[in-house]
N, C-alpha and C positions, 0 to 999 in steps of 0.2 A: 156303665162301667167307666165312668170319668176317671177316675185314678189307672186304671189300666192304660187308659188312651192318652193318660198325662204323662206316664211313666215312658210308653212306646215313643211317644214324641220326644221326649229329654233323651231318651237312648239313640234315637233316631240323630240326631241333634249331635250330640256327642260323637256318632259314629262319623259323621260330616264332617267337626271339628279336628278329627285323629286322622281320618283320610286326606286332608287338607295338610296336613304337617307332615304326614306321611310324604307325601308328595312334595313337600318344600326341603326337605332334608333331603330326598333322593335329589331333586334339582342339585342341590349346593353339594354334595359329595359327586352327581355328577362333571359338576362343572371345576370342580379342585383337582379330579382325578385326569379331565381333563388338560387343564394347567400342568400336570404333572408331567403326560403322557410329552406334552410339549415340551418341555423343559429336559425331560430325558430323550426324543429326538432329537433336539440341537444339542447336546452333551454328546450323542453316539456320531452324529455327524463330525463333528470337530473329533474328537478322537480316529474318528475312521481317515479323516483330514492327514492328520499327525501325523498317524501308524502307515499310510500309501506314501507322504513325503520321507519317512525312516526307510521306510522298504525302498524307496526311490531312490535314495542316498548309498543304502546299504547293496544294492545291484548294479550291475552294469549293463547299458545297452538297455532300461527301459523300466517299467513297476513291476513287471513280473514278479511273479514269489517264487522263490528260490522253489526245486522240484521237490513233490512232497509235502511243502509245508502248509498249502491248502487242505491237504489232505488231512494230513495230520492234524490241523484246526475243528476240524468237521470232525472227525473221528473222538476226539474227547470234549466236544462237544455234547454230543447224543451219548454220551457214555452212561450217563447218568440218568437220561429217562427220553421221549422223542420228542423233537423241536423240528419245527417249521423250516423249508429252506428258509424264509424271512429274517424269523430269530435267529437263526445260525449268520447270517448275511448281516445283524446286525448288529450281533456281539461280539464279530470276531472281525470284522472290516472288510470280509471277502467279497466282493462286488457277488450282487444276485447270481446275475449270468454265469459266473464264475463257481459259487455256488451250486447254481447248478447243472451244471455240468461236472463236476466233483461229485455231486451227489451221484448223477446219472451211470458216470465209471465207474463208483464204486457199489452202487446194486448190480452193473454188469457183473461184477467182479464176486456180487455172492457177499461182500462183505458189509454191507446196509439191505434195509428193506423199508416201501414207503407204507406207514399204516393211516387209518385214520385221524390219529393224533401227530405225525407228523412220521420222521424220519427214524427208524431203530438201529444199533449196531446189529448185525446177525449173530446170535452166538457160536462161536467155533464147533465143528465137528466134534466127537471123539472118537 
């Protein structure tokens, strides 16, 4: 069965050639997405930079955020679906630590919960 066993070889063949590109395309979109990932760290740094020299400016006696306004950052944050202390920490400038412990007062408080995908608003009573 030479034509069977030519055909298994040229497919064979070809499955090598597609899994080989397979793989060079995942490389190159990994390594763009990576580029990327970097490029929007040092964009959220310099912003977070910015936004603690304003607060810095706009307070007295030190960076603190005005009472509240942590909260309220985090709070319409997760509004919209759960985020990471991380992500919450790094879209909105609030130092981790800071984060969370914002987080921490507010599931004392009944009004967040931590799930597997990250942080939820709790819905209100009725």
């Amino acid at each position: 069965m030479p034509i069977i066993d030519d055909t298994l070889t040229t497919l064979k063949a070809r499955r090598e050639e597609i899994n080989t590109d397979v793989q060079d395309a995942r490389a190159e979109v990994e390594a763009k997405i990576a580029d990327k990932v970097a490029d929007l760290n040092e964009l959220n740094a310099v912003i977070r930079a910015i936004e603690r020299q304003q607060g810095a400016t706009a307070t007295t006696g030190g960076t603190h955020a005005p009472r509240g306004q942590n909260r309220d950052k985090i709070l319409s944050m997760i509004a919209d679906g759960p985020r990471t202390s991380r992500a919450i920490s790094d879209a909105t400038g609030i130092g981790r630590g800071s984060a969370d412990r914002t987080l921490k007062q507010l599931e004392a408080a009944g009004e967040v919960s931590k799930t597997s995908d990250g942080w939820v608003v709790v819905p209100a009573a009725k």
